[in-house]
C-alpha positions in Angstrom: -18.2 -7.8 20.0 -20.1 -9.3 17.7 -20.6 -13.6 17.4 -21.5 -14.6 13.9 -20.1 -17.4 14.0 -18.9 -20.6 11.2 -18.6 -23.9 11.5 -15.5 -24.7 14.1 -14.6 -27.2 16.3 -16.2 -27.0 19.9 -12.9 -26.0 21.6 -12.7 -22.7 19.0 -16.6 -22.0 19.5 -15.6 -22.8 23.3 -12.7 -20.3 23.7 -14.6 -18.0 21.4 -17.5 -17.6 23.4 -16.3 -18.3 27.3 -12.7 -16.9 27.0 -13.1 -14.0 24.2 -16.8 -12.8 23.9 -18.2 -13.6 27.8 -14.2 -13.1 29.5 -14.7 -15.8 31.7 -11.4 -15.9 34.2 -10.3 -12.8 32.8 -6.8 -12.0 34.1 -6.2 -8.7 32.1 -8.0 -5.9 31.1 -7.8 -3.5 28.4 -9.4 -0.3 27.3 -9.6 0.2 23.6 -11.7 2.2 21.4 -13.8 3.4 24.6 -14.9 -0.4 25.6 -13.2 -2.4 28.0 -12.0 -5.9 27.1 -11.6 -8.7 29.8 -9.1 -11.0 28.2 -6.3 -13.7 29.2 -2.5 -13.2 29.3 -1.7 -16.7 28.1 -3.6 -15.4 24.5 -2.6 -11.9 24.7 1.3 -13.4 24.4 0.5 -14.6 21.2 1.6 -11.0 20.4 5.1 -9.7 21.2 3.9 -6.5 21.6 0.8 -7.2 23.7 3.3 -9.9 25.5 5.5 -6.8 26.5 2.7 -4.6 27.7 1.4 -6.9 30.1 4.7 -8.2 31.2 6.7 -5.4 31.2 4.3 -2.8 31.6 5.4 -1.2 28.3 4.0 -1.7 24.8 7.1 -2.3 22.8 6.8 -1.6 19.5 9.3 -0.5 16.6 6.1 1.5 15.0 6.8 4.8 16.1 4.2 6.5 18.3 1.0 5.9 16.7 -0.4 3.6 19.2 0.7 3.2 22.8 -0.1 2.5 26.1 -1.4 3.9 29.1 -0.8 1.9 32.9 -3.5 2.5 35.4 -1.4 2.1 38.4 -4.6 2.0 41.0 -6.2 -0.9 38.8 -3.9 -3.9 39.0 -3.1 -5.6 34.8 -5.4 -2.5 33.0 -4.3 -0.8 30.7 -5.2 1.4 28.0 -4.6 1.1 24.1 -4.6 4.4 21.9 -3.7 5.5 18.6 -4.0 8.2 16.3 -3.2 5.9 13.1 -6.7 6.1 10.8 -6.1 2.9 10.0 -5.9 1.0 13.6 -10.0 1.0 13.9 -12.1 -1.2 16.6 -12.8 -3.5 13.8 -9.4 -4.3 12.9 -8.4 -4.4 16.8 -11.7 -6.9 17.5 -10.8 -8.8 14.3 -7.1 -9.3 15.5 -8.3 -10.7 18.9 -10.0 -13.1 17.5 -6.8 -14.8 15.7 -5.1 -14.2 18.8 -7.7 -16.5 20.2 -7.2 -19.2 17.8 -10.1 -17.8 15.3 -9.2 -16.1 11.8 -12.1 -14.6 10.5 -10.8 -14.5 6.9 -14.2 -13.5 4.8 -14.2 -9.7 7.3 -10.7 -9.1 7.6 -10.1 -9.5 3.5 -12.8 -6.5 3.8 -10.2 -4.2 5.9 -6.7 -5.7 4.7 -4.7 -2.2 5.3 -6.5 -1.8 8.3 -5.7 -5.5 9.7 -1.7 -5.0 8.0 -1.5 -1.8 10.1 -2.9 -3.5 13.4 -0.4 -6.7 12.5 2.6 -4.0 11.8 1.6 -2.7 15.3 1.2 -5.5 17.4 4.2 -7.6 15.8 1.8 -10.6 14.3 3.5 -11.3 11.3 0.9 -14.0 10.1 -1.6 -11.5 10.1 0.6 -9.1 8.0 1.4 -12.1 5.7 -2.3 -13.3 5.0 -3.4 -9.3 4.0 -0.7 -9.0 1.9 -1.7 -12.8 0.2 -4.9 -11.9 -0.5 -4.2 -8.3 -1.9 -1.8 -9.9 -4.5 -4.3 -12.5 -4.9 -6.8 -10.1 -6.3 -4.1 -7.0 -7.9 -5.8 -4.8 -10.7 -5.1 -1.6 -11.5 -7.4 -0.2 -8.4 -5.6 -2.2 -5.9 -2.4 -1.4 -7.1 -3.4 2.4 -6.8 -4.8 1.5 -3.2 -1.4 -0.5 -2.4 0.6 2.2 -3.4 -0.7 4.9 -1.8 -0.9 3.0 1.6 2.7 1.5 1.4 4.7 4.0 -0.6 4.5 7.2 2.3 4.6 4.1 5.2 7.9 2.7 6.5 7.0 -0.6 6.5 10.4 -2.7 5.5 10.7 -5.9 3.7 6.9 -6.3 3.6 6.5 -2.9 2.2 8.9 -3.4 -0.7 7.9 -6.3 -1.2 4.4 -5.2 -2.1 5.6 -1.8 -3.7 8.2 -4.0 -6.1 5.4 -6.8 -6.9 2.5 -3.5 -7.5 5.8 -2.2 -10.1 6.1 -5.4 -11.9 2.3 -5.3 -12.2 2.6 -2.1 -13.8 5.2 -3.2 -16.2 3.3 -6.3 -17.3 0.0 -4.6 -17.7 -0.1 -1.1 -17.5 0.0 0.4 -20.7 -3.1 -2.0 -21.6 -5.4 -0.6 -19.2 -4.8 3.2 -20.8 -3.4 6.5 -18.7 -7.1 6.9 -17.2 -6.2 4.1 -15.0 -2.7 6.0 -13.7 -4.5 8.8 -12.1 -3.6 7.5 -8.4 -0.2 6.2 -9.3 2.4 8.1 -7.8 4.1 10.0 -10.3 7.9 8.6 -8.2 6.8 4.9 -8.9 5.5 6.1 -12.5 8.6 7.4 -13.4 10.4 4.5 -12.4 7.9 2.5 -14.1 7.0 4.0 -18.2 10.6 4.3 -18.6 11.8 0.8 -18.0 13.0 -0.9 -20.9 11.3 -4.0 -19.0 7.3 -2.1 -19.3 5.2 -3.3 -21.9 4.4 -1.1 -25.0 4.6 -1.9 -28.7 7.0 0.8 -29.2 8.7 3.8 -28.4 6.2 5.9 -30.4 3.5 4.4 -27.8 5.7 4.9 -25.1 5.7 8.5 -25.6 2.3 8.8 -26.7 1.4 7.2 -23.4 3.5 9.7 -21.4 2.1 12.6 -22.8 -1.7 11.5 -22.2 -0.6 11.0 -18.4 1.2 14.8 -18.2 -1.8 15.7 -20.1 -4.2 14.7 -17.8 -1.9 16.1 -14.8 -1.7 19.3 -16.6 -5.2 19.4 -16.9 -6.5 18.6 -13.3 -3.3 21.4 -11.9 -1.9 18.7 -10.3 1.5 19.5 -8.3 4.5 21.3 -10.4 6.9 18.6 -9.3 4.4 15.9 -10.6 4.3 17.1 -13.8 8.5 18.4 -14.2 9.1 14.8 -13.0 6.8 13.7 -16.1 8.5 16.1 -18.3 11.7 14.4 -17.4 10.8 11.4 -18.1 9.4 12.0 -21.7 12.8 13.7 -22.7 15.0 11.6 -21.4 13.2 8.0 -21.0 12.5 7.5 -24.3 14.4 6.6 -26.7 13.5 8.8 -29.2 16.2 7.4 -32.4 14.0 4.0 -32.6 10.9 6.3 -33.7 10.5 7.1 -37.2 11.4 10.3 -38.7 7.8 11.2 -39.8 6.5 10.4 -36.3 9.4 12.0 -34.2 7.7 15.2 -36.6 4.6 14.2 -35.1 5.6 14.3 -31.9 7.4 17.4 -31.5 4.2 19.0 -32.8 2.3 18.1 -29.9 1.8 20.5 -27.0 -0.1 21.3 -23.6 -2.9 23.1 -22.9 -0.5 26.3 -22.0 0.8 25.9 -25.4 3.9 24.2 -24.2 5.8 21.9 -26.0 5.5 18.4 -24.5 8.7 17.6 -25.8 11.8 19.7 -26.1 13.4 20.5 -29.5 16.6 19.5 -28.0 15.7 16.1 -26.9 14.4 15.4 -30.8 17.5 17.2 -32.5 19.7 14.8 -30.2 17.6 12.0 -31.1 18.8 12.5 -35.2 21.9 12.6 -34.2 22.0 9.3 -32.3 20.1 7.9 -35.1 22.9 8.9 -37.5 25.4 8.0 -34.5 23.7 4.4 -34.1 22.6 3.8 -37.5 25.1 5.6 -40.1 
């Protein structure tokens, strides 16, 4: 493992180098990533997980079965680490160790936060989870969002996960009609449905609003994205707008406007209902 080390006190640089990086008194071994790390039970515990693996001889963990363990009964406190989770990498593992050792490499681990939130998920260590997630909200535009979404939304990841998903949503409703439906094109089309038709998202009007949902099912339609993707967007424009705050002259616009298929974005029905709500509303 690599030592590039910054400024610390001489007990960090002294654990870090004798205890972590050289394994002086080792008392436990583990085999991860095809290298085998001589480390110390008293840091290991730092990590409920780790601390149930080399107590219990089981790596307790309420992640599913994307990393466990493997005992070597004819070595005495070895064991073996695998996963087939993409994002549990050496880095992340090596980077984890090091906090667990009383060193947070901040600057590399803000350069793998889904990796280092997996690995924290993993091995129980909330603070790790935590600082990820801190610095990913520290930093949200619409390419992190995308990147936040698409990690957390298919994951089941609890509080932390809606936490992130909910605070990515309020992102979207405070700035996401601004940045134009070129910027939607990793959104998933579940979170942008409950997004674009939330009284609480940000656009001038409902004319806009409509306008903006037919430039995203346009620009599905036109990559052949999935069938679902784009009835779920179809859904949304007839029924999550409200179509009797639009002028007549531009509700004519709008029902004009059609796909490359020659489709009607829009429904007639949807805009007949629409006058009549008007008249209903607004006699």
């Amino acid at each position: 493992m690599e030592s590039s080390l910054p400024l610390q006190t001489s007990a960090e640089l002294y654990i870090l180098e004798e205890a972590l990086y050289k394994g002086d008194y080792s008392d436990v071994t583990i085999n991860a990533f095809g290298k085998e790390y001589m480390l110390h039970k008293l840091f290991l515990r730092r990590s409920p997980v780790l601390k149930s693996l080399i107590t219990w001889n089981k790596l307790k963990t309420d992640s599913g079965s994307e990393i466990r363990s493997i005992t070597d009964k004819t070595k005495k406190n070895y064991y073996t680490i695998q996963s087939d989770d993409p994002y549990v990498t050496q880095e992340s593992w090596e980077l984890c160790l090091k906090r667990l050792y009383f060193n947070i490499d901040y600057d590399r681990e803000t350069r793998i936060p889904f990796q280092m939130i997996t690995i924290g998920k993993y091995l129980g260590m909330n603070d790790l989870i935590e600082d990820n997630c801190q610095f990913l909200l520290s930093i949200m535009s619409m390419k992190v969002v995308s990147a936040c979404l698409a990690y957390f939304v298919p994951r089941q990841f609890g509080m932390v996960g809606d936490r992130m998903i909910e605070r990515c949503k309020f992102y979207l409703l405070k700035y996401g009609w601004e940045q134009g439906p070129e910027n939607w094109d990793h959104i998933p089309v579940s979170i942008i449905c409950q997004v674009a038709g939330e009284n609480s998202f940000f656009v001038p009007n409902e004319y806009d609003r409509a306008i903006f949902i037919i430039r995203l099912l346009e620009r599905k339609i036109e990559r052949s994205d999935d069938g679902n993707n784009v009835l779920a967007l179809k859904e949304l424009l007839d029924k999550g707008v409200y179509y009797y705050h639009i002028p007549v002259e531009k509700l004519r616009e709008l029902e004009k406007y059609r796909d490359i298929n020659g489709q009607l974005y829009i429904s007639k029905d949807s805009i007949a209902y629409s006058v009549w709500e008007r008249i209903w509303i607004f006699p």
